[in-house]
Structures are given as C-alpha cells and as structure tokens.
matplotlib code that plots the C-alpha trace (Angstrom):
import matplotlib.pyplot as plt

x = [-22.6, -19.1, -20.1, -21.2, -17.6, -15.7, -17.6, -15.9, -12.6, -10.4, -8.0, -4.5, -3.4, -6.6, -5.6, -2.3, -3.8, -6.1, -3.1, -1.2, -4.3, -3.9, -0.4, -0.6, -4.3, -2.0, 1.5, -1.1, -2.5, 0.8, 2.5, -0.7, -0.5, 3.3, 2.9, 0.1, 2.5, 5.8, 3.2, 2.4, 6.1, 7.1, 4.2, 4.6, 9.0, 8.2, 5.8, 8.7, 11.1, 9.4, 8.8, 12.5, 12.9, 14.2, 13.2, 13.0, 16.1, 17.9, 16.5, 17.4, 21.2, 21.6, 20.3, 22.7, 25.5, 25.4, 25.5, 28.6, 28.9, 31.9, 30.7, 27.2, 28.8, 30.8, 27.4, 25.4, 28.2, 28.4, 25.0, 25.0, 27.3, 25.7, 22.7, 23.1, 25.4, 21.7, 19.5, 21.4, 21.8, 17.9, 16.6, 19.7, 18.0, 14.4, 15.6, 17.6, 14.2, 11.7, 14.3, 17.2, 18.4, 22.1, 22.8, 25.8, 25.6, 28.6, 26.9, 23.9, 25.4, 27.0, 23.3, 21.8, 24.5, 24.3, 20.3, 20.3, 21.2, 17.6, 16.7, 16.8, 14.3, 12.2, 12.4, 10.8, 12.6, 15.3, 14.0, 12.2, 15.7, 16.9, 13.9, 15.5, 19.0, 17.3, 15.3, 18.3, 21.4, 19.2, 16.2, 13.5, 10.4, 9.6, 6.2, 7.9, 11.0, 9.0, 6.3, 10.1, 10.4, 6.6, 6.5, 10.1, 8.1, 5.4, 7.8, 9.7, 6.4, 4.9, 8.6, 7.9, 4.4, 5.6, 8.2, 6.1, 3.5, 6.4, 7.7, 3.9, 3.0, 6.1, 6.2, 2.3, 2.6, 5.2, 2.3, -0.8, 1.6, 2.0, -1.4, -2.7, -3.6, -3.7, -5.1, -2.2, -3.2, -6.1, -5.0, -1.8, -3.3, -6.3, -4.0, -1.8, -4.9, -5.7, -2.8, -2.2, -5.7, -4.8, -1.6, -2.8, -5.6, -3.2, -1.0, -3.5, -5.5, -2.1, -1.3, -4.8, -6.0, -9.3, -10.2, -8.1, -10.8, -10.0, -8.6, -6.6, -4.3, -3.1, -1.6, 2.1, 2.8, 1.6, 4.2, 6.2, 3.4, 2.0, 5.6, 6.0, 5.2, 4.7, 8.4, 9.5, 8.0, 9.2, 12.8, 12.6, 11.5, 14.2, 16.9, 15.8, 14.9, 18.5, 18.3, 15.2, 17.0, 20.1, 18.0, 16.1, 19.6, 21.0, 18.3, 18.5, 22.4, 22.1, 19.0, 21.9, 24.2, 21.8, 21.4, 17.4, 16.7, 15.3, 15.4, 15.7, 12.1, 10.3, 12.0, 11.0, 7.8, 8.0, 10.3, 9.0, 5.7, 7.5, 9.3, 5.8, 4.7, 7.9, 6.3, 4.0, 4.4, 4.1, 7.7, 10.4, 8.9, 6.7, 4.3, 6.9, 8.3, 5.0, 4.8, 8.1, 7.0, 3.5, 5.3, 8.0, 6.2, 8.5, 11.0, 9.9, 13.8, 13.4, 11.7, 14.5, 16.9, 15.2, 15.4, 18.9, 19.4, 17.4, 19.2, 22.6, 21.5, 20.1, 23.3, 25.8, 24.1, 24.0, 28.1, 28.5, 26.9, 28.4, 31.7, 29.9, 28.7, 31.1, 31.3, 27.1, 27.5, 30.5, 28.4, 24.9, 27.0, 25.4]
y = [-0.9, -2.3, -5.2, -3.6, -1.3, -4.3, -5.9, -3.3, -3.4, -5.5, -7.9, -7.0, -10.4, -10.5, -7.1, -8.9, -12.2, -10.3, -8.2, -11.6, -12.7, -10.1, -9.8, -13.7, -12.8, -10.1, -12.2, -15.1, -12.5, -10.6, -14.1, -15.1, -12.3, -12.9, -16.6, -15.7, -12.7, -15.0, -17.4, -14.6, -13.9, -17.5, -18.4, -15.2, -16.0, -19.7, -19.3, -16.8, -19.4, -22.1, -20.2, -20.1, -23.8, -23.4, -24.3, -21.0, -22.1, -22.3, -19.0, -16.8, -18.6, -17.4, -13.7, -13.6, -15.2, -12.5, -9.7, -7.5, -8.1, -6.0, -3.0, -3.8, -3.8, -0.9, 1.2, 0.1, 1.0, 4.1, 5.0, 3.7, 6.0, 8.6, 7.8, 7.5, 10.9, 12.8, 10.4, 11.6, 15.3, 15.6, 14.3, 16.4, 19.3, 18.3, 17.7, 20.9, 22.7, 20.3, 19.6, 20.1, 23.3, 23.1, 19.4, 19.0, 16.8, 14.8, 13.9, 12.9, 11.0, 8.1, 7.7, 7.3, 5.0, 2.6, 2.7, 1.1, -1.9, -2.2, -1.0, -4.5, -5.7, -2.2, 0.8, 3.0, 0.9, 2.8, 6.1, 4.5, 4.6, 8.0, 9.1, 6.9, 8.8, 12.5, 11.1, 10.1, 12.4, 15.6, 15.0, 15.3, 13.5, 10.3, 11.6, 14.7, 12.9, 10.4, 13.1, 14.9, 10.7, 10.8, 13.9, 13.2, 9.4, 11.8, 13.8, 11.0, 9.3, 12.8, 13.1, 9.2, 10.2, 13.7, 12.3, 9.6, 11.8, 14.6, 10.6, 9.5, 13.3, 13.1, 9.5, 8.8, 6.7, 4.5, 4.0, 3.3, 0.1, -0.9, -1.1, -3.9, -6.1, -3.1, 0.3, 1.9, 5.0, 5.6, 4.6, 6.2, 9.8, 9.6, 8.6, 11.7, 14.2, 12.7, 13.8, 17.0, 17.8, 16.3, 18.2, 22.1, 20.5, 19.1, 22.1, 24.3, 22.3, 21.5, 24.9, 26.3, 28.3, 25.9, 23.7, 25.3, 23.4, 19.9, 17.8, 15.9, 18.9, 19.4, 15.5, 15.3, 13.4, 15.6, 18.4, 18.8, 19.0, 22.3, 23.6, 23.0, 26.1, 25.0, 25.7, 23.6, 20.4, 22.0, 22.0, 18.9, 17.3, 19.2, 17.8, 13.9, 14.2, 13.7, 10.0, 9.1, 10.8, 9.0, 5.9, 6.3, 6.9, 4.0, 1.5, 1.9, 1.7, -1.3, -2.9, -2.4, -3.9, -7.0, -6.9, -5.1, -2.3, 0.0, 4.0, 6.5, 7.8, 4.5, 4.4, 7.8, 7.3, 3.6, 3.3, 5.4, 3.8, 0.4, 2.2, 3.1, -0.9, -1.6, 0.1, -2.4, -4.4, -7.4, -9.9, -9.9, -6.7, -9.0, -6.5, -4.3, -7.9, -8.4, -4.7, -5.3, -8.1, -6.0, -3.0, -4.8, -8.1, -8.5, -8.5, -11.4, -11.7, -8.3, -9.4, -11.6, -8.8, -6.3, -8.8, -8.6, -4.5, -4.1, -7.0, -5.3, -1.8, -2.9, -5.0, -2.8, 0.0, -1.7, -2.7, 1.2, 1.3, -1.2, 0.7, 3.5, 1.0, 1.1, 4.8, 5.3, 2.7, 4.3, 8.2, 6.6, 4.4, 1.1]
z = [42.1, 43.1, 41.0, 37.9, 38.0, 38.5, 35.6, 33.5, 34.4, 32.3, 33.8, 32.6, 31.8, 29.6, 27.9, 27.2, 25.5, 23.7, 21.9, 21.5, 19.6, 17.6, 16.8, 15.7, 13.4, 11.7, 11.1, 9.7, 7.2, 6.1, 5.6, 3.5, 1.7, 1.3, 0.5, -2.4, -3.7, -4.1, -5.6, -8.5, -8.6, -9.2, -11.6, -14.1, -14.3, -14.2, -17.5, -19.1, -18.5, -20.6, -23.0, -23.3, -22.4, -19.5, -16.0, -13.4, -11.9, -15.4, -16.2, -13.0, -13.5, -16.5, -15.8, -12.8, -14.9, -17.5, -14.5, -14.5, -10.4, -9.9, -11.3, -9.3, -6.6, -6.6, -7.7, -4.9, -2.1, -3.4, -3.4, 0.2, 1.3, -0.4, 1.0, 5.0, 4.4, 3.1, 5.4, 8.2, 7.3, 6.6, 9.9, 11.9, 10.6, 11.4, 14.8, 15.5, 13.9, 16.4, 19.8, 19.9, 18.4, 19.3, 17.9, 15.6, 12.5, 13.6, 16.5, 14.8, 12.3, 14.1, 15.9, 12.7, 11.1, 14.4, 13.9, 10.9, 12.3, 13.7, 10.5, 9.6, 11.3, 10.5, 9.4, 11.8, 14.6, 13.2, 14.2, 17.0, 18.3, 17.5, 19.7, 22.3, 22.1, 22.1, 25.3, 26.7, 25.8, 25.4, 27.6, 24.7, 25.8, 24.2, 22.8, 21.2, 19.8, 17.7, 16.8, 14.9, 13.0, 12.4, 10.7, 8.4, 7.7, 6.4, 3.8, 2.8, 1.5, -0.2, -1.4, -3.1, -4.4, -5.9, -7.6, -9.0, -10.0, -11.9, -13.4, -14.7, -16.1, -17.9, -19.0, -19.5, -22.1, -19.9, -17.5, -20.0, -21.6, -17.9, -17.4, -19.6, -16.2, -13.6, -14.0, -13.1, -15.2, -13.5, -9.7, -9.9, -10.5, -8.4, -5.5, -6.0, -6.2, -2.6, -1.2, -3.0, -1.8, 1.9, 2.6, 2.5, 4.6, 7.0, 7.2, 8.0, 10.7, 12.8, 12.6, 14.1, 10.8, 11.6, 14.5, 17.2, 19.8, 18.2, 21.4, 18.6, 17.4, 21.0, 21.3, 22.0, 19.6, 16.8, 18.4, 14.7, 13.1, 15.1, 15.1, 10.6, 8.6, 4.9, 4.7, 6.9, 4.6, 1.7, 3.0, 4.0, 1.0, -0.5, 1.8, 1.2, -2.4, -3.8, -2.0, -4.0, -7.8, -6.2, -6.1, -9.3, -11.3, -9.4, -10.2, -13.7, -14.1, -12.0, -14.1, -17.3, -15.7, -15.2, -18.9, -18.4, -20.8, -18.5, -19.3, -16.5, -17.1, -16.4, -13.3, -12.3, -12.9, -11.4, -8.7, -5.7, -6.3, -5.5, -2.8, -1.5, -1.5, 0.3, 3.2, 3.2, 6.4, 4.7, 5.5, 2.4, 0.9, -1.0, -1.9, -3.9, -5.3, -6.7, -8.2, -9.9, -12.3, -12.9, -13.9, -15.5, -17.5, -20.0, -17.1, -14.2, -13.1, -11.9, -8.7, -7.3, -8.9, -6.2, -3.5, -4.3, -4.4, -1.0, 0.8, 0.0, 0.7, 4.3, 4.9, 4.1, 5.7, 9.3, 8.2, 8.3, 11.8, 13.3, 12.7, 14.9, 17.3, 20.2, 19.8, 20.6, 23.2, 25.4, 24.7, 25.8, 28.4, 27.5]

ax = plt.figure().add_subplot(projection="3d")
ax.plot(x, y, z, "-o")
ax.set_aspect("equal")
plt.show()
C-alpha cells in the first residue's frame, strides 16, 4: 500500500521540469507564430514596394520621411497623459468598490503610473503589481486583489468588442471591402453575439440567480465577480471607454499625419479589434501587426507604423512612472 501511494506522489523537482518543458513548448510556438506573422508582414509591403520600384527598405524611408514627426509626437504624449489619468481613475474606483473603500485617487495614481514600467514586459504584470501594493499597504489578500484586475481585464476587453461591434453596425460596408481574403463580416459579428449572449449568463451565475451549489462560484479569486451588480460593469465600462474613443480619435489623426487616408469610422469599427489581437501573447504584438496589413491592404506600412505608436505609448508611459518611482518605493519601504 505504502508503495502504490508513493507511486503517486510526484517528485517536486519533476513538477518543476515538467513546467519548464512547458514554458519552452509555448515560447517555441508563439515565436513561430511570430516568425510566420512578420513573414506575411514583410512579404505583402515587400510586393507593394515593387510595384512602386522600390525595395521595402526604400519604401518604409520614404513613408517615414514624409511623416510630420513633430506634430506625431506631440499627439501621442498627449494622449498618454490622458490615458494613465482615465486608466488610473477607472481601476481606483473598482478597487474602492472591491477592497478598499477608503482609498484616495492620489494615492492610487502614483501605483499605477510606477506599474507601467512592468507593463513592458506585460500587461497584466502591471496589475499583477497593483495587487501586490493592496496586499501590502492595505492588507487585501492576494487572491482577492487580483480577482478586482481580473474582473477590470474583463470590461476592458467587452469595452473593445462593444465598441467594435457599434463601429462594424455602423460602418458595414467598411468591413465587407476588408474582407476580400478574411471573412471578417461574418467572424466579426458571430464573435460579438457570443459575448453579448455570455455576459447576462455570467452576471447572473456569479451572483447566485442559478447554481448557488457550484464549488466554482465560491473561489476567491472570482470575489469581484460575486460582489458586481450589472451596474457595477456598466460603470466601469463607462469610466475606461473614453481611453479606447481617445485611442480611436488618436489613431486616425496620427495615420494623417503619416500621410494614410484613414476616416474615423474605419477605425472605430477596426481598431479595438486590433487592440483585441494585441492581447495575444504572442512577442512584438505580432498578431495585431499582421491584422493591420489585412485590414489595411492598400496600406502595408501601417504595420511598422503601429510598431511605432505602441513602442512610444509603452515607453513614455513607464517615463511617467519612473517619475513616481522613488515615491512608491519610500511608501512600500523597498
């Protein structure tokens, strides 16, 4: 009997090689996947280029050239600003509403500008370590801190998908021409009536109107989504929209000032759908690159033109937190 529950246990250094194995299968694939999408990328701007008799050096020189960079730049700061202010105010309120009810948005706010210095690496590192700080400078378990980032993750991707659904119902037409190799006029919609089915379903299962018994509705880490009322996501969604219309209204005064003729209403309908491939974790946002030059083929520039626009966003944002660096480090006394 000792032999057969020994048999069973697993050895923790065998645990740990088997997660290493992992890890490496799943970097191999998102690299191939990256490799095969900068491949597309570079195959669709290279075949634009001759057309043009250029090589796809030539022809990404010139479209930078002709750029008006100072007025680029001061757009995109801007919009920066603007957009850590919202960022920050939006998840201060979800945590007052989920842990910590007396929290002030000034001392959220230097948190969240410091974490987006990790937001290089990742995103939800980012939050990872705003669940950190309420751990340690409020005493808000671990499990219930994230479970507060989980749930604002959650409305900031319905937030990408409803405003991508309001951009394709009123810009159809936009979306059938962009079609020709994908069937975005099919997928699109058929992807938004999944969640808008999903949601009220979701809601109302965390909230006990069905399946009060389910072990699952009672983990820790799902303690937002017990606590959210319907409200609660709509006011949410109401507090981050203006960084997505920010975004949209941005991107396509920036594409002008690149010299791409881009209307406000394709990028509603387009832009939080490549938001949504950002998400991917695949390295370089490679999967959103690859969306660009689908959505936009008359446009392949436009994929090392968003390389640019997120590599400055990301940058400048972690500038603004290392200004508020010292500051978290002498209040968490690291």
């Amino acid at each position: 009997m000792t032999e057969s529950v020994d048999e069973q246990r697993i050895d923790p250094e065998t645990k740990s090689a088997g997660r290493k194995k992992s890890n490496w299968i799943f970097k191999l694939i998102t690299y191939a996947i990256t490799i095969v999408c900068f491949y597309l990328v570079f195959n669709k701007t290279e075949a634009t280029a001759a057309r043009e008799g250029l090589t796809v050096l030539e022809y990404l020189s010139r479209f930078f050239a002709e750029a008006d960079w100072t007025a680029w730049l001061a757009l995109m700061g801007a919009y920066s600003l603007f957009f850590i202010l919202v960022d920050s105010h939006a998840i201060w309120r979800a945590v007052r509403w989920f842990n910590v009810p007396e929290l002030k948005l000034k001392e959220l706010l230097p948190i969240r500008a410091s974490a987006y210095i990790l937001s290089l690496t990742n995103e939800q590192v980012g939050k990872g370590a705003l669940s950190a700080y309420l751990w340690q400078r409020h005493d808000v378990p671990g499990w219930r801190a994230l479970s507060t980032m989980i749930m604002v993750g959650m409305v900031e991707i319905y937030q990408l998908m409803l405003f991508s659904a309001i951009g394709v119902f009123l810009y159809f037409e936009l979306v059938q021409q962009a079609s020709s190799s994908t069937a975005l006029d099919v997928i699109l919609p058929n992807i938004f009536l999944c969640a808008a089915i999903y949601l009220p379903i979701h809601i109302a299962f965390f909230r006990g109107l069905f399946g009060k018994d389910y072990k699952l509705r009672n983990v820790q880490i799902f303690h937002a989504f017990r606590e959210a009322g319907p409200s609660k996501y709509l006011k949410l969604l109401l507090f981050k929209a203006p960084t997505l219309l920010g975004a949209v209204a941005v991107y396509t005064l920036a594409l002008q000032l690149f010299n791409v003729d881009v209307g406000f209403g394709q990028m509603l309908a387009f832009l939080p759908v490549i938001f949504l491939a950002a998400a991917l974790p695949l390295p370089f946002h490679s999967g959103a690159l690859l969306l660009w030059t689908v959505l936009f083929p008359d446009y392949p520039e436009v994929g090392a033109f968003s390389l640019i626009m997120h590599t400055f966003f990301v940058l400048f944002n972690a500038g603004v937190g290392v200004i508020f660096l010292n500051k978290v480090n002498k209040e968490l006394g690291w």
